[in-house]
C-alpha positions as CSV (number, residue, x, y, z in Angstrom):
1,X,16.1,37.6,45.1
2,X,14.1,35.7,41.9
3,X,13.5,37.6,39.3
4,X,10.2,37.4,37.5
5,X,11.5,34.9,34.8
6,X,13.0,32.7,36.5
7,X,11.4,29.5,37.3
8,X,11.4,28.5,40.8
9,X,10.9,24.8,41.9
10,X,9.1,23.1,44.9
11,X,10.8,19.8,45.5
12,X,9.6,16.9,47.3
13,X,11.9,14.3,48.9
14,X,10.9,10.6,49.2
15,X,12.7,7.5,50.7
16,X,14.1,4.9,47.7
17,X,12.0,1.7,48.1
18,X,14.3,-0.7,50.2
19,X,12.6,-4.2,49.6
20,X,11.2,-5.1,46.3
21,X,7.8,-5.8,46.2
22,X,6.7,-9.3,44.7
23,X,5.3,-8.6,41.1
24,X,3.5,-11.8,39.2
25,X,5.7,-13.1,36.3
26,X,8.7,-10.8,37.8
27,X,11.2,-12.8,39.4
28,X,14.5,-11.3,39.2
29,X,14.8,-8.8,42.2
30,X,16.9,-6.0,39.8
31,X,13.4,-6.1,37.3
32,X,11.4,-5.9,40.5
33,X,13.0,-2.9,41.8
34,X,13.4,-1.2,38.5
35,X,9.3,-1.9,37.4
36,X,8.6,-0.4,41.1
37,X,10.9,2.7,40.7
38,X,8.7,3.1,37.3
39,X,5.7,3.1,38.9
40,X,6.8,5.7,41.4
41,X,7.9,7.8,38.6
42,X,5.0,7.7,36.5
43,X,2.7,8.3,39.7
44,X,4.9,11.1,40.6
45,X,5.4,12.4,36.8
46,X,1.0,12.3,36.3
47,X,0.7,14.8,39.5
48,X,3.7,17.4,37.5
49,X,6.8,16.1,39.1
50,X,10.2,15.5,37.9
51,X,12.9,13.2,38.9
52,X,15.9,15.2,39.7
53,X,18.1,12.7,41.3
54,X,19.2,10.3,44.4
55,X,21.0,11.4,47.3
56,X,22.1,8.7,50.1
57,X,22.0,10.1,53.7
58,X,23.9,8.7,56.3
59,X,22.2,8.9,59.8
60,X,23.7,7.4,63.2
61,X,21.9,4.9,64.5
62,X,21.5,4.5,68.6
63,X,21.6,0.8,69.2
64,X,22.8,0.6,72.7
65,X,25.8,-0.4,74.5
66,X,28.2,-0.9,71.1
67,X,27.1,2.8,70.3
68,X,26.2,4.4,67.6
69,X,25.7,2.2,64.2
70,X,25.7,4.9,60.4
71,X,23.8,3.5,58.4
72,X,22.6,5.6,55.0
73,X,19.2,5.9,53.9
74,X,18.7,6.8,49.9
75,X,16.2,9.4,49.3
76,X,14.6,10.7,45.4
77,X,14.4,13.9,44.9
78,X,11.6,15.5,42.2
79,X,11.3,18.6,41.4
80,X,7.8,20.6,40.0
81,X,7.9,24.8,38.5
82,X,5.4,26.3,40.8
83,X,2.4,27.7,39.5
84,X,3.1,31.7,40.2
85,X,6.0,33.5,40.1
86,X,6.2,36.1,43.2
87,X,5.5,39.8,42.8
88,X,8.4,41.7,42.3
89,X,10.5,42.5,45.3
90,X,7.6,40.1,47.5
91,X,9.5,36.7,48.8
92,X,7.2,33.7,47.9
93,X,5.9,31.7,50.7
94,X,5.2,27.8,50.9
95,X,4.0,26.4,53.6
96,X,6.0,28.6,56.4
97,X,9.5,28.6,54.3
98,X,10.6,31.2,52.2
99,X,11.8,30.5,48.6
């Protein structure tokens, strides 16, 4: 069980951007991937959240008679303290899952 000083976390998982978008004056694909990643960052980082890191996920794929195809899907993971600590001894509840 937490205890009141620690600092719990509510994380929010988003899928990596998997095609560039077209930025004037950008025209390496690498620069247009890293300016987008920044400006998911800094949108994410104004609202109080903090990159933590990239996981890839494979998932299996149904595509008919050849069978399954695993293909991996790479998600960002950010991370923000929540406001209140529990109560003592009282579990904290966010949106029907127990932290």
């Amino acid at each position: 069980m937490p205890q009141i000083t620690d600092v719990l976390y509510e994380y929010d998982v988003v899928p990596a951007p998997t095609k560039p978008m077209r930025v004037p004056g950008i025209t390496k694909e690498n620069e247009r991937v890293a300016y987008e990643l920044g400006e998911l960052f800094n949108d994410m980082a104004v609202e109080g959240w903090e990159y933590v890191r990239a996981d890839r996920i494979p998932i299996d794929n149904v595509t008919g008679i050849s069978g399954n195809l695993p293909t991996t899907h790479t998600m960002l993971v950010f991370r923000r303290p929540l406001a209140l600590p529990p109560a003592q001894g009282q579990p904290l509840v966010l949106d029907k899952r127990i932290a």
